[in-house]
C-alpha positions in Angstrom: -11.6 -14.4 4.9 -10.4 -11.2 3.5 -6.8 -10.5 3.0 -4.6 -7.2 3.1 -5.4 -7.2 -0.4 -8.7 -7.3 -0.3 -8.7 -10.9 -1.4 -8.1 -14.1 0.4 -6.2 -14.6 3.3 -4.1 -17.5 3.9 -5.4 -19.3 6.8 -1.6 -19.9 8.0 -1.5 -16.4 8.5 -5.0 -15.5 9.7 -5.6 -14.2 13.5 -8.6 -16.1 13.9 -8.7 -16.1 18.0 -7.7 -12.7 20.0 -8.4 -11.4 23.1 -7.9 -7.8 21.6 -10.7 -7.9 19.4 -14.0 -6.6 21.3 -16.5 -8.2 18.4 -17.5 -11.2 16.9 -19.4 -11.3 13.3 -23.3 -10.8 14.1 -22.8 -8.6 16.9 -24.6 -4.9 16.7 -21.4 -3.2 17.8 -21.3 0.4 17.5 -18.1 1.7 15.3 -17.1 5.5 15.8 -14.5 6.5 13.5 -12.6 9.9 13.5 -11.4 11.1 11.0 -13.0 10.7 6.9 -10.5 10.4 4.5 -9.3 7.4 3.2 -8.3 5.4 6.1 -11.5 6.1 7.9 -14.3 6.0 4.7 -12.9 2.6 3.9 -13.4 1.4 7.6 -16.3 2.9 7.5 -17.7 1.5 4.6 -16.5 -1.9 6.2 -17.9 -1.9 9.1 -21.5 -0.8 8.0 -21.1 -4.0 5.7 -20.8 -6.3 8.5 -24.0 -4.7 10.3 -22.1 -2.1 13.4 -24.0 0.7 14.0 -20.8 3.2 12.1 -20.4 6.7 13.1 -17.7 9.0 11.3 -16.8 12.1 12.4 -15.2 14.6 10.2 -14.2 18.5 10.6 -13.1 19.6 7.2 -15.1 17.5 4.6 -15.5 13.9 3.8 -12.7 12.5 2.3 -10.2 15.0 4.6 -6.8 16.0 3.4 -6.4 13.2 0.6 -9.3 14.4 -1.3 -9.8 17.9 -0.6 -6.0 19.5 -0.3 -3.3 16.3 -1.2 -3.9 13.7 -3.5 -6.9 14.6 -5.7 -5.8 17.9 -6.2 -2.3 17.2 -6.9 -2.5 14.6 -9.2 -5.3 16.7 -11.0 -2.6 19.8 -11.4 0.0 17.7 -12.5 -2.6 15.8 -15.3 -2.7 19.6 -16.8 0.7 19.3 -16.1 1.3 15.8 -18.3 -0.3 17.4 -21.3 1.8 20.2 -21.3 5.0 18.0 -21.3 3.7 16.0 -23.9 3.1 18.6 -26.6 6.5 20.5 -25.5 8.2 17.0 -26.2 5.9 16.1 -29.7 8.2 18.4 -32.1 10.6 14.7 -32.2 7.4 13.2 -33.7 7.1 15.5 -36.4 4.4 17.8 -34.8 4.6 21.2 -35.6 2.8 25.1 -35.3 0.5 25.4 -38.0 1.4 28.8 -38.7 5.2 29.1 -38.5 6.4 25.5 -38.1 7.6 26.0 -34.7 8.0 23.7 -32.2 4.9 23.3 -29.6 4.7 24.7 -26.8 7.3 27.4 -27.6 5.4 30.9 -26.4 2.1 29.3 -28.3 0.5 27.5 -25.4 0.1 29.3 -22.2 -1.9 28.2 -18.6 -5.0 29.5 -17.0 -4.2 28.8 -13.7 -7.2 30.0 -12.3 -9.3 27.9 -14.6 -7.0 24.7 -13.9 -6.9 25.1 -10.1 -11.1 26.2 -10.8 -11.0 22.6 -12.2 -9.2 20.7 -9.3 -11.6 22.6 -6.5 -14.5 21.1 -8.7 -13.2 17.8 -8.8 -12.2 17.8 -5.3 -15.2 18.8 -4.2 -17.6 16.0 -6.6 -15.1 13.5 -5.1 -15.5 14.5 -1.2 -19.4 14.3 -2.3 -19.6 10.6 -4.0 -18.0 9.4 -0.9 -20.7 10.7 1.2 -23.1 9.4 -0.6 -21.8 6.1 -0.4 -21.3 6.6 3.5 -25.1 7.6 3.6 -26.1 4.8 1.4 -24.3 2.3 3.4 -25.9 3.5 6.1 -22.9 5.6 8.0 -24.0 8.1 9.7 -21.8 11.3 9.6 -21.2 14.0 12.2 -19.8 16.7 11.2 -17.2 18.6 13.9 -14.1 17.7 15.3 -13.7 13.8 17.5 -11.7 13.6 20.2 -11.3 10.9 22.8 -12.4 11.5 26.2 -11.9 7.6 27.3 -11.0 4.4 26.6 -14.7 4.3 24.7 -16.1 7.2 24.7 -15.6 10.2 22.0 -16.8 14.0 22.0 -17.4 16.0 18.7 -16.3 19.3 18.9 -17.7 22.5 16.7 -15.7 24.9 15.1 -16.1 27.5 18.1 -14.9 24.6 20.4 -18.2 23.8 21.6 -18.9 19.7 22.5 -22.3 19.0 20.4 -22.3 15.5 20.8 -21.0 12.3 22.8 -20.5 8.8 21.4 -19.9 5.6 23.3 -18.3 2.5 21.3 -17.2 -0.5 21.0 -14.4 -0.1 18.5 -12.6 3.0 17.8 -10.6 4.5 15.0 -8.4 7.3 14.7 -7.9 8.1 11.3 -6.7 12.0 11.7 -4.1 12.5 8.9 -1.2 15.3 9.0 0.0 18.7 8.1 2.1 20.2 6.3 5.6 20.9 8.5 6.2 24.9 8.4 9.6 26.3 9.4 9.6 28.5 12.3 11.2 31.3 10.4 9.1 30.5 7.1 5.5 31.0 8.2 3.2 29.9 5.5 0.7 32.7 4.2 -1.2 31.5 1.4 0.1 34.5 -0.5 3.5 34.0 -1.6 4.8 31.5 1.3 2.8 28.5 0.7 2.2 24.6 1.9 0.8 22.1 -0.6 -2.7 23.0 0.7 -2.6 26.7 -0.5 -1.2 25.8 -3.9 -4.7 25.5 -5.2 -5.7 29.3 -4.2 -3.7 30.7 -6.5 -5.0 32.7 -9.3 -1.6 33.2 -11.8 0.6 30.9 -12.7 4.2 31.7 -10.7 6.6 33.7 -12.2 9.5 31.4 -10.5 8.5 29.0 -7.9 11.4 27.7 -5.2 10.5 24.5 -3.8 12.2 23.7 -0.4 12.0 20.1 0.2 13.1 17.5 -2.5 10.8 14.8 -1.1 8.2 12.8 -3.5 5.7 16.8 -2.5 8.6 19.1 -3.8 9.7 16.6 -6.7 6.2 16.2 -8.0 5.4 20.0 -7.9 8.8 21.4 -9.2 8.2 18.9 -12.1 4.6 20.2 -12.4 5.2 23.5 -12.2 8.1 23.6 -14.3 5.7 21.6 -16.9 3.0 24.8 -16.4 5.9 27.2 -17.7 7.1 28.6 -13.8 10.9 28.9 -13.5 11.2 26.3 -10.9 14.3 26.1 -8.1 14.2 23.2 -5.6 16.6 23.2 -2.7 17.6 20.4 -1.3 19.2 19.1 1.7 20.4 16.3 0.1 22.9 15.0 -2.6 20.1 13.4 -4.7 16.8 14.3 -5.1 13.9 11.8 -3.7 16.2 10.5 -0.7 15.3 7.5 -0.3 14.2 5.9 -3.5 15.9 3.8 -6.5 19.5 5.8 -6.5 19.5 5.1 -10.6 15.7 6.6 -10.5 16.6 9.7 -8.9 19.4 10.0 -11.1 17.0 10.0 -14.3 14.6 12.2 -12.5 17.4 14.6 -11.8 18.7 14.3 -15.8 14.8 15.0 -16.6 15.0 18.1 -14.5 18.1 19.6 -15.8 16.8 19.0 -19.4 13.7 20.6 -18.4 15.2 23.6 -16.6 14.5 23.1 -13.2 17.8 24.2 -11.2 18.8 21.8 -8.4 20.2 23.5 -5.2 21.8 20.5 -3.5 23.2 19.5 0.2 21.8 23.2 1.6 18.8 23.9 3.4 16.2 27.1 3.6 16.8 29.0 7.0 14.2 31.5 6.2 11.8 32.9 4.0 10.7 36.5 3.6 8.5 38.6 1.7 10.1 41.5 0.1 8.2 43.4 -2.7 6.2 41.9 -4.5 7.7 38.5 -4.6 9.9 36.7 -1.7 13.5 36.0 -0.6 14.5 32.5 1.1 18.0 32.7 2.7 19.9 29.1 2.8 21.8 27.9 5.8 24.7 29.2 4.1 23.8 32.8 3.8 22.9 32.6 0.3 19.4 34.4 -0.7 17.7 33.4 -3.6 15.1 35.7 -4.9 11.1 34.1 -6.6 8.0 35.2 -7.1 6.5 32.2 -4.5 8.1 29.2 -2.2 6.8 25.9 -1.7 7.1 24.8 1.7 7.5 20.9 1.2 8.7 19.4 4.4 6.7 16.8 5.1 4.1 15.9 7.6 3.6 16.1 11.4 0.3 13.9 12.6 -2.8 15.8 13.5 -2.6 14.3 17.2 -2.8 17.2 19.0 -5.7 17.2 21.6 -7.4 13.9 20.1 -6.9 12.6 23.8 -4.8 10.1 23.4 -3.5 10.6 27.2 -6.6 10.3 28.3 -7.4 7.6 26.6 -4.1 6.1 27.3 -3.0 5.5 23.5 1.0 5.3 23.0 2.3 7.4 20.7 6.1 6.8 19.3 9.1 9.9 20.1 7.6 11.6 16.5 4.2 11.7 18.0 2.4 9.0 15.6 -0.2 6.8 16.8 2.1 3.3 18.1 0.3 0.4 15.8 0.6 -3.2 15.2 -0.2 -4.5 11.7 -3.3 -5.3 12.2 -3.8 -1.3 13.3 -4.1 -1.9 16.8 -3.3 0.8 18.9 -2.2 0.1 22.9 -5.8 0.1 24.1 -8.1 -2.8 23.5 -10.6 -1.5 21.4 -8.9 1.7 19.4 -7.5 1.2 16.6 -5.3 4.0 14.0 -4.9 4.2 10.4 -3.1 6.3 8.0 -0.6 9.2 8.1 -1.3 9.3 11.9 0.6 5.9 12.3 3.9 7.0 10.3 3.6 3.4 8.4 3.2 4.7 4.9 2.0 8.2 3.7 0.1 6.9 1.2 -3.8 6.7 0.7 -3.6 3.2 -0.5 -2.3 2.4 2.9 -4.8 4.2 4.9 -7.4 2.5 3.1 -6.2 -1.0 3.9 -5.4 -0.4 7.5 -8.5 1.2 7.8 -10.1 -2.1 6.2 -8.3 -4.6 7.9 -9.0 -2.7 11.3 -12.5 -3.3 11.1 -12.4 -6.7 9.9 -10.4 -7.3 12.4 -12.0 -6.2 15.2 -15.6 -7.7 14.2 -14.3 -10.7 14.1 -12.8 -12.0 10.5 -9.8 -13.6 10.0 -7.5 -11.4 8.3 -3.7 -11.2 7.1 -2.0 -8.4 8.7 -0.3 -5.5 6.5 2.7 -6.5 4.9 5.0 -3.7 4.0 7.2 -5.5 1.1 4.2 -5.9 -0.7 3.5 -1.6 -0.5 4.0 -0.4 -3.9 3.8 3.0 -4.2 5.0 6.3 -7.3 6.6 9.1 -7.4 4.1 11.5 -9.7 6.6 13.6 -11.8 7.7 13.4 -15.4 8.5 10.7 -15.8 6.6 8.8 -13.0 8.6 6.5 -10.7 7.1 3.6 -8.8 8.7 1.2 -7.0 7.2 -2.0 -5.3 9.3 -4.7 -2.6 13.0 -4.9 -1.4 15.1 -1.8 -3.4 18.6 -2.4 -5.3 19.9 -0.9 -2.0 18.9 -3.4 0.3 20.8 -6.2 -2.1 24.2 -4.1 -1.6 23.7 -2.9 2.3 23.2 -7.1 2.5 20.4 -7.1 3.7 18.5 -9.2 1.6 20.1 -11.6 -0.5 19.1 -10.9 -4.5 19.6 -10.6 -8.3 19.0 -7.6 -10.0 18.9 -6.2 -13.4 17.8 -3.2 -14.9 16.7 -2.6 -19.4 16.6 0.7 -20.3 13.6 1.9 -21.8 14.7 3.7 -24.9 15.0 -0.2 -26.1 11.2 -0.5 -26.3 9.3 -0.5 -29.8 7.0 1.1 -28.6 8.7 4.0 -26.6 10.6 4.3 -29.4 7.3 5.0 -31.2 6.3 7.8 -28.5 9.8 9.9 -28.6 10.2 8.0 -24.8 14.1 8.5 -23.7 13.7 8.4 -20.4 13.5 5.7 -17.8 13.8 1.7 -17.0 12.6 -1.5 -16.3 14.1 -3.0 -12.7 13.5 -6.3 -11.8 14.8 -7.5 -8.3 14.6 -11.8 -7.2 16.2 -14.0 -5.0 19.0 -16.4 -6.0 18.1 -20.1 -7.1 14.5 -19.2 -7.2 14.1 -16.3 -9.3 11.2 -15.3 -6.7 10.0 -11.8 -7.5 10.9 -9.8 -4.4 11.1 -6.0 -5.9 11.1 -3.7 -9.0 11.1 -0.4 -10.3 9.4 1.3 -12.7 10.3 4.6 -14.6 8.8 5.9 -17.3 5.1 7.6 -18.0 2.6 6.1 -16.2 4.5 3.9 -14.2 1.8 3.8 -11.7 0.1 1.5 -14.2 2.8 -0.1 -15.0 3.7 -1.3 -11.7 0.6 -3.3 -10.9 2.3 -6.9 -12.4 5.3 -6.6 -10.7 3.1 -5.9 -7.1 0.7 -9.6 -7.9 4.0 -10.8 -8.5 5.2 -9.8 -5.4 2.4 -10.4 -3.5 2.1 -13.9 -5.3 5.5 -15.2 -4.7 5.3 -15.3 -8.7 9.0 -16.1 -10.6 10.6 -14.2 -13.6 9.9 -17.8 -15.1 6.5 -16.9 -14.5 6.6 -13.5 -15.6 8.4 -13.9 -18.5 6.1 -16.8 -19.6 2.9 -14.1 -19.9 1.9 -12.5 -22.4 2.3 -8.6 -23.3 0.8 -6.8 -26.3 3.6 -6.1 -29.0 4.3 -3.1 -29.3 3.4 -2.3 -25.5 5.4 -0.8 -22.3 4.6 -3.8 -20.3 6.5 -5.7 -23.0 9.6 -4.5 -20.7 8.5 -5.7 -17.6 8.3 -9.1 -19.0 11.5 -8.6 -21.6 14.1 -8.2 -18.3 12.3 -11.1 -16.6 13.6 -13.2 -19.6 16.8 -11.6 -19.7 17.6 -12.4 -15.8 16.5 -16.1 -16.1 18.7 -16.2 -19.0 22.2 -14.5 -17.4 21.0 -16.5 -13.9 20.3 -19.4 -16.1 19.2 -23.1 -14.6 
């Protein structure tokens, strides 16, 4: 039985018999999925591998938005962007200029944009085409044109000009269509010099001052990015904090990080407009103020790419913010369609879409399977330096919510941070009283993404700090943290 983790599912918790699903193992269903990036390639892959006949359909390219104009990309940019931040910081290790002894970094080391975002087009691309190799060798097949649903089990694909090419009847459906980027009104994005996180990647010359509207995980990421490239970088944001939302002590390093870096923090105001005016731009806040760039970054989050799928025809719910209504087994309101990814609302993340996409399928041909469990989502925040987080937050122990213990080790006091020039970040560890079961954590510091994966098994596991603080870390090594505040909380909760 396969689990939400792709491992094994606890029978206790398994849907074994269900008058929703429309398969059993064994059966030649046919599958038609809509939608190819990550929520719908992994179903895809899933459902071929119990046998159903498994038709994607896909407009813009296999792998959609994640691959092509979102995640790839982005984290591809902001690896160019890691290297730069490094050498900048590597004078405190005794690095210097060969020729004059300056620091690195200082008017010596420049970006190519056009080469780097050359680079993430090539690896976007290679990416999108792996994954349809692996669709064709697992027998997918793969129509290329716009799905939409017509009925309860039926779908159209449509061509570019609006033309229906092809008809598909099936026994399960999934809708797997993504989002866009959210535009203001008075803001239209260009590609030029008013731009969404798509158009980044067109541009040829690295910008002279960049303002970011939006201080969500889009804007943090790329003000930090940017800021790492060499672009004067101004974020506006309509909020106190950046990364609303998050850890409250993470944000605050994040926000340290940024004024030491030079990224100015516009807080509690929002854009009202954006103009062109020579040859840069002008955004006007809601309070009348203009502040003059070269380019803005539109980063307002998402709206789901539901419009005329057919979900009223079809008779799919959808909630008041127009995403697909889901259960967490990724069932929508009509037997036999499910959803998966940003569509639903349930997580914005790839690693989400994946797994709903995977446990819709194995769900609906017939395997037991452990629904999605949210508290066990870990997810980062790709700036410098990275935040992750996985579980309950520090919040949810004040609000009450949750009853828990929490402490917090600075990382400056590991060896081998130390050794690195690290200054930066912390170790959060979150359990519940008596117990000392793992039940969240934060992670700040570079490559927290990594760093977070013991602290998710432990999570998932129901593992204690006993536990964790009983494993073993390399010495010196940043995981010797996560396993250094699981001893110091035993010790201050003690027997």
């Amino acid at each position: 039985m396969v689990g939400h983790n792709g491992g094994v599912s606890d029978p206790s918790t398994a849907l074994p018999s269900d008058p929703h699903r429309v398969a059993r193992a064994g059966d030649r269903s046919r599958v038609v999925i809509i939608g190819g990036g990550p929520g719908g390639y992994e179903a895809a892959l899933t459902a071929a591998r119990h046998g159903a006949q498994t038709v994607l359909i896909e407009e813009r390219g296999i792998g959609g938005a994640a691959v092509l104009t979102d995640v790839v990309p982005s984290k591809t940019l902001i690896a160019t962007a890691d290297v730069l931040d490094q050498v900048a910081g590597s004078q405190e290790l005794g690095i210097r200029n060969a020729d004059d002894g300056s620091a690195p970094g200082t008017g010596t080391l420049n970006v190519d944009l056009a080469a780097v975002n050359q680079r993430v087009q090539r690896l976007a691309t290679a990416q999108s085409d792996d994954i349809r190799k692996s669709l064709l060798a697992a027998g997918v097949e793969i129509l290329d044109g716009r799905g939409r649903l017509t009925g309860p089990s039926r779908v159209e694909v449509v061509d570019h000009a609006g033309s229906v090419t092809d008809t598909v009847d099936a026994d399960v459906t999934l809708l797997a269509v993504g989002a866009r980027p959210r535009e203001l009104e008075t803001a239209p994005c260009d590609g030029q010099r008013i731009l969404n996180w798509t158009q980044l990647y067109a541009l040829e010359s690295l910008p002279k001052h960049l303002i970011v509207v939006g201080s969500g995980v889009t804007g943090a990421e790329f003000a930090s990015a940017y800021r790492a490239l060499g672009s004067e970088v101004t974020l506006v944001s309509s909020r106190e904090k950046v990364l609303p939302g998050t850890d409250a002590d993470a944000a605050d390093v994040l926000e340290h990080a940024f004024s030491r870096r030079g990224v100015t923090v516009r807080s509690r105001t929002r854009a009202a407009t954006a103009r062109h005016e020579g040859d840069g731009v002008v955004v006007t806040l809601t309070s009348g103020e203009e502040i003059a760039g070269s380019h803005t970054l539109m980063a307002l989050g998402g709206i789901p790419s539901t419009l005329d799928l057919g979900l009223e025809e079809a008779g799919v719910r959808v909630t008041d913010s127009g995403h697909i209504d889901t259960d967490r087994v990724s069932r929508t309101s009509v037997r036999g369609i499910y959803a998966a990814g940003d569509c639903t609302g349930v997580h914005p993340l790839a690693s989400v879409a994946a797994m709903q996409g995977r446990i819709a399928m194995h769900h609906a041909l017939g395997d037991a399977v452990s629904p999605l469990i949210s508290a066990q989502v870990s997810s980062a925040v790709f700036t410098s330096p990275e935040i992750a987080v996985v579980g309950v937050s520090e919040q949810d122990v004040a609000d009450g919510t949750i009853s828990g213990e929490v402490l917090a080790l600075p990382l400056e006091t590991n060896p081998r941070a130390k050794m690195q020039g690290l200054i930066e970040g912390f170790v959060k560890l979150i359990v519940r009283p008596g117990s000392h079961t793992v039940i969240g954590a934060v992670v700040v510091s570079p490559r927290a993404s990594e760093l977070i994966l013991p602290y998710t098994l432990a999570v998932a596991h129901r593992l204690t700090a006993e536990q964790v603080a009983g494993t073993f870390t390399v010495y010196p090594s940043l995981t010797g943290s996560l396993a250094e505040v699981a001893r110091r909380l035993t010790t201050s909760l003690g027997d």
